[in-house]
C-alpha positions as CSV (number, residue, x, y, z in Angstrom):
1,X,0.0,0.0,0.0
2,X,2.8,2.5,0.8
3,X,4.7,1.9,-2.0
4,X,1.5,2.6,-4.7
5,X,1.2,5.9,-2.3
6,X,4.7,6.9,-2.7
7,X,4.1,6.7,-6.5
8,X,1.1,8.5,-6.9
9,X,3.2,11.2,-4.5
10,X,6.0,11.4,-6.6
11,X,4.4,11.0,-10.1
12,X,2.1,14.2,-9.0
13,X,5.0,16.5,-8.4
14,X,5.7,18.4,-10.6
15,X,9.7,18.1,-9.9
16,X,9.4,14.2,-11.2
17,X,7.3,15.2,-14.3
18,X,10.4,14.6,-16.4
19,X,11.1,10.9,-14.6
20,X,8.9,7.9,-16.5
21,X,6.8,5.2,-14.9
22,X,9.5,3.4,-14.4
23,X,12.1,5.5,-12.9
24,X,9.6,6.3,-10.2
25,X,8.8,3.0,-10.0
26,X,12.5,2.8,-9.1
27,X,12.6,5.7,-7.5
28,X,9.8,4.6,-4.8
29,X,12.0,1.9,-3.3
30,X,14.8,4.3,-2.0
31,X,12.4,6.8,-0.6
32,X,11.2,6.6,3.0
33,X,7.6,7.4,4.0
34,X,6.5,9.1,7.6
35,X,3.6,10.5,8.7
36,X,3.2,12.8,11.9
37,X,1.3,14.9,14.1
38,X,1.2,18.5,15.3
39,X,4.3,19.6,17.7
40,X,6.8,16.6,16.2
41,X,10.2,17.1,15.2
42,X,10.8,16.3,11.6
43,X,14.4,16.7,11.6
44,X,17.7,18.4,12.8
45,X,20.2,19.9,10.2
46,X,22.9,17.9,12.9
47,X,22.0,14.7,12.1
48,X,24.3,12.1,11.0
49,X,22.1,11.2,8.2
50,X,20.9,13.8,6.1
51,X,18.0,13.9,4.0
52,X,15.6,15.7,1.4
53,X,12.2,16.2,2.2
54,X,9.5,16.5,0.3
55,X,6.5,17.5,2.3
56,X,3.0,15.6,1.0
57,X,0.2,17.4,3.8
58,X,0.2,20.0,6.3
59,X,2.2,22.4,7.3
60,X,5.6,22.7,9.0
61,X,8.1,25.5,10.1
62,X,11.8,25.6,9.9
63,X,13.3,27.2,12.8
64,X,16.8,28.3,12.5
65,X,18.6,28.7,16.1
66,X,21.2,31.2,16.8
67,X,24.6,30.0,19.4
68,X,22.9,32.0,21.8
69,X,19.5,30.0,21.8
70,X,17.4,32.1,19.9
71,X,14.7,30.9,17.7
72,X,13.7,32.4,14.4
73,X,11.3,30.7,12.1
74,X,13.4,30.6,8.9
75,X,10.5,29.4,6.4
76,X,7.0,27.9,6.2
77,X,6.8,24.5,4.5
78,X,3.6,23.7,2.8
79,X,2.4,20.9,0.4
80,X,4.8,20.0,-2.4
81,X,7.8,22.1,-0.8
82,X,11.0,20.4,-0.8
83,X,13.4,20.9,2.3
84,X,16.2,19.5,4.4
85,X,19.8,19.7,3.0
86,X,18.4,21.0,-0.4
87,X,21.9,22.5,-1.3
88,X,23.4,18.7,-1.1
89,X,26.1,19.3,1.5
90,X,25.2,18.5,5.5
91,X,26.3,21.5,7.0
92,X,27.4,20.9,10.6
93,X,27.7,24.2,11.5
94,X,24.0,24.4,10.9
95,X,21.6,24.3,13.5
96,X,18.0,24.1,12.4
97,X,15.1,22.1,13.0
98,X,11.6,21.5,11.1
99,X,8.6,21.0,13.6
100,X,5.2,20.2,12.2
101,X,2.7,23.1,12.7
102,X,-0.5,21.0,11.8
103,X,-2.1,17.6,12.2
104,X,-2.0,14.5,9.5
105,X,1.5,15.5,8.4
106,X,3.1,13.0,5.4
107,X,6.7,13.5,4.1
108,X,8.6,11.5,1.7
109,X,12.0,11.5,1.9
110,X,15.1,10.3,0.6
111,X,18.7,9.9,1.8
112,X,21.1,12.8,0.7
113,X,23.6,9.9,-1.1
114,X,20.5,8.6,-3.0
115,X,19.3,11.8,-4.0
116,X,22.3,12.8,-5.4
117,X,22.8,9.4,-7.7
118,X,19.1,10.8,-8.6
119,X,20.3,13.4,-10.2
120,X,23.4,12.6,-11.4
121,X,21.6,10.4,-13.3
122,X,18.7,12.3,-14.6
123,X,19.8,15.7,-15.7
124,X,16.6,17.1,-16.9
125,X,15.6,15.9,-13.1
126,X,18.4,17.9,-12.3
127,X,17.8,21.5,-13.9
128,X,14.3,21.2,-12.4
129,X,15.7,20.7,-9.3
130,X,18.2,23.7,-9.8
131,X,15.5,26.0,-10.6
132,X,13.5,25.2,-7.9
133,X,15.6,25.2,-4.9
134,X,16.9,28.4,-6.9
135,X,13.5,30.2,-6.5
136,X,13.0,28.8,-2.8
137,X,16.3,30.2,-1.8
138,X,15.7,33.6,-3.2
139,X,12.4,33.9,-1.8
140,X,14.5,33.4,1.6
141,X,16.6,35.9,0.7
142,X,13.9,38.6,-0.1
143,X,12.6,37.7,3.2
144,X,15.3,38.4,5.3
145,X,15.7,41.8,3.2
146,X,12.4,42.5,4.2
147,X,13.2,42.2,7.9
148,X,16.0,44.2,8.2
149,X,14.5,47.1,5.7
150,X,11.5,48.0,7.9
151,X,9.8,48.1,11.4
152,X,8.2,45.1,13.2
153,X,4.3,46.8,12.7
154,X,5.3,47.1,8.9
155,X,6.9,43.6,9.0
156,X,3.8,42.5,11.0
157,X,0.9,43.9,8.5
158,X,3.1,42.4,5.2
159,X,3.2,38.9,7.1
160,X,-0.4,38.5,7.2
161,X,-1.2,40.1,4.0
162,X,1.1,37.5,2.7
163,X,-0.4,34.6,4.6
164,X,-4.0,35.3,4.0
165,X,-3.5,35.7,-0.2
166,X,-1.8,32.5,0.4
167,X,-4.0,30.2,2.7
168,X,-7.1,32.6,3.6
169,X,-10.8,31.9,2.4
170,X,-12.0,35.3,0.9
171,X,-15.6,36.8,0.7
172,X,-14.9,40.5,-1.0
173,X,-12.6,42.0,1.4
174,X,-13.2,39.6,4.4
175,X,-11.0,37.0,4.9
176,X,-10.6,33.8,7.4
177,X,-7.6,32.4,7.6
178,X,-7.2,28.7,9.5
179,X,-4.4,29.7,12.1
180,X,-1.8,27.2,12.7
181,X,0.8,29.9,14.6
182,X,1.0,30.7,17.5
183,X,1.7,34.6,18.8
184,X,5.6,33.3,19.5
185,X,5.7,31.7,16.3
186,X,4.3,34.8,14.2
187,X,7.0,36.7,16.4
188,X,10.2,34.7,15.6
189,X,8.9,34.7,11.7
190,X,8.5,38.9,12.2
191,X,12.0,38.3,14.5
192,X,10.6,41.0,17.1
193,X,9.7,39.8,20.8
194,X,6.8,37.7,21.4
195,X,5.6,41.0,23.8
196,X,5.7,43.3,21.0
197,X,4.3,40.9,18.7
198,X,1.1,40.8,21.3
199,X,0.8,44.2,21.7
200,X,0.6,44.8,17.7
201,X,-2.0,41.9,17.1
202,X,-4.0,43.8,20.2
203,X,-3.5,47.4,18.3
204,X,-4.7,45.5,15.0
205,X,-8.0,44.3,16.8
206,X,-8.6,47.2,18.6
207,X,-8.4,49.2,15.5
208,X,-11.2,46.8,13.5
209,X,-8.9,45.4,11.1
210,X,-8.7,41.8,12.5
211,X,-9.5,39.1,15.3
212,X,-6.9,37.2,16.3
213,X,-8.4,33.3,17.7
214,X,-6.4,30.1,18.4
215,X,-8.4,28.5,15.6
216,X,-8.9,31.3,13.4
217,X,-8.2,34.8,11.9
218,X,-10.6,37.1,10.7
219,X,-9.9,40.1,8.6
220,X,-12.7,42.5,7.8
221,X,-10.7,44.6,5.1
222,X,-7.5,43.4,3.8
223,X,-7.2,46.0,1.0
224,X,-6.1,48.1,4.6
225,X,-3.2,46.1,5.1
């Protein structure tokens, strides 16, 4: 049963598009299957060894730690992201984890070595994959810029802008959005303290332009963010 899954995961990807029945076929037996549940660790960027993800359902962050402790949420991971060592070196002098966000999580993954032989062998597999990690990378990038560029409230009100054109339900200008952060996580992804974090989603409801719940988030306007 898991491996006719791990086909119909792979084949609808659009990374393996170039790959035929077969090579998926093939490529099913080296990739490992998991499934987990809301708060689990999914992987450290320490371990001995490293792996590529490719995330199948839910939701998961990647939290990048400083040597002083400190958490930041470096990405979100949503359906048919790749992550893990996706620049095919394990860097030990890395310290990051992936943590899953929401319930009925299911990866695929596949060791590092295997991946690479993957590619080696399959170039048009391998410009795919060149592109895309190319893309995630810079969205990274832009992301960080953003941060340092302008003030938490500014970084704030672009975060959830952001989030509800990409998961929110809309009706006009109202939109719900199913909230799977917590007001520490939405502060280490805006990297300001989770105090000021609080005190901006209070100013936001106290102005009209949201609720903030621990299921949901409603936003009566978003052309005001």
């Amino acid at each position: 049963m898991y491996e006719e899954l791990k086909y119909w995961y792979l084949r609808d990807h659009k990374l393996f598009w170039t790959l035929s029945m077969n090579q998926i076929k093939q490529l099913c037996i080296i990739t490992g299957f998991k499934k987990a549940k809301k708060g689990d660790i999914i992987y450290f960027s320490s371990s001995d060894v490293p792996r590529v993800f490719l995330l199948k359902k839910g939701k998961i962050k990647i939290v990048s730690v400083d040597e002083n402790g400190n958490e930041t949420i470096k990405d979100i991971i949503e359906k048919g992201d790749l992550f893990g060592e996706l620049t095919l070196e394990n860097d030990k002098n890395s310290n990051e984890y992936a943590k899953a966000l929401t319930d009925d999580i299911i990866i695929c993954s596949f060791l590092l070595s295997d991946f690479e032989d993957l590619l080696l062998r399959n170039p048009g597999l391998a410009l795919s994959y060149t592109k895309f990690v190319g893309l995630k990378l810079k969205r990274i990038k832009n992301n960080y810029a953003n941060l340092v560029s302008k003030d938490a409230k500014t970084r704030l009100l672009t975060f959830i802008k952001d989030w509800a054109e990409r998961d929110g339900k809309r009706d006009g200008n109202r939109v719900i959005i199913e909230n799977y952060l917590t007001q520490n996580d939405i502060a280490q992804i805006i990297c300001t303290s989770r105090q000021t974090a609080t005190v901006l989603l209070n100013e936001l409801e106290e102005n009209g332009l949201m609720h903030y719940g621990r299921k949901e988030i409603i936003i009566e306007d978003i052309s005001k963010f």
